[in-house]
C-alpha positions, 0 to 999 in steps of 0.5 A: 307638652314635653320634650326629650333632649339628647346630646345628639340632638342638642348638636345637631339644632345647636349647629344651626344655631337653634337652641332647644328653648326656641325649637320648643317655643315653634312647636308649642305655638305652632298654628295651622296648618301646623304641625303637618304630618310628613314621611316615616311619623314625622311632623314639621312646624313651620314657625317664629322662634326668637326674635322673630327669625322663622325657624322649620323644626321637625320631631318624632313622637315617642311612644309616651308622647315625648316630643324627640326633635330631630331636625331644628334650622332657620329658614333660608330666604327662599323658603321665608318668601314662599311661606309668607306667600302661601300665609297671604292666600 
């Protein structure tokens, strides 16, 4: 699995204090249902990054299958309730 990082990128996931180590740990160790397909090719993985925390990262394929990240943050509270919720069933 490889990754392509850019300054945009890289400030846009740092903004919401993740760091592209932890946005990679989430895809790398994504489990189904993850990653799901969403609108325009991209994919959402829903999983724990450091510490624990539960972070939603979203990414591009590139046409050379590089991992382009585009959208890394923590969960809100909300969010972290529904996803235990939906792991239970």
């Amino acid at each position: 699995m490889e990754f392509r990082w850019s300054e945009w990128n890289l400030d846009h996931a740092g903004r919401h204090g993740v760091d592209p180590e932890e946005a990679e740990l989430v895809i790398r160790n994504a489990t189904p249902p993850y990653p799901t397909e969403r609108e325009d090719e991209k994919w959402l993985v829903i999983g724990r990054g450091n510490g624990g925390r539960w972070l939603q990262v979203i990414f591009v394929l590139d046409e050379d299958d590089t991992m382009y990240v585009i959208h890394a943050r923590p969960l809100t509270d909300k969010e972290k309730k529904r996803y235990r919720k939906r792991e239970r069933k």
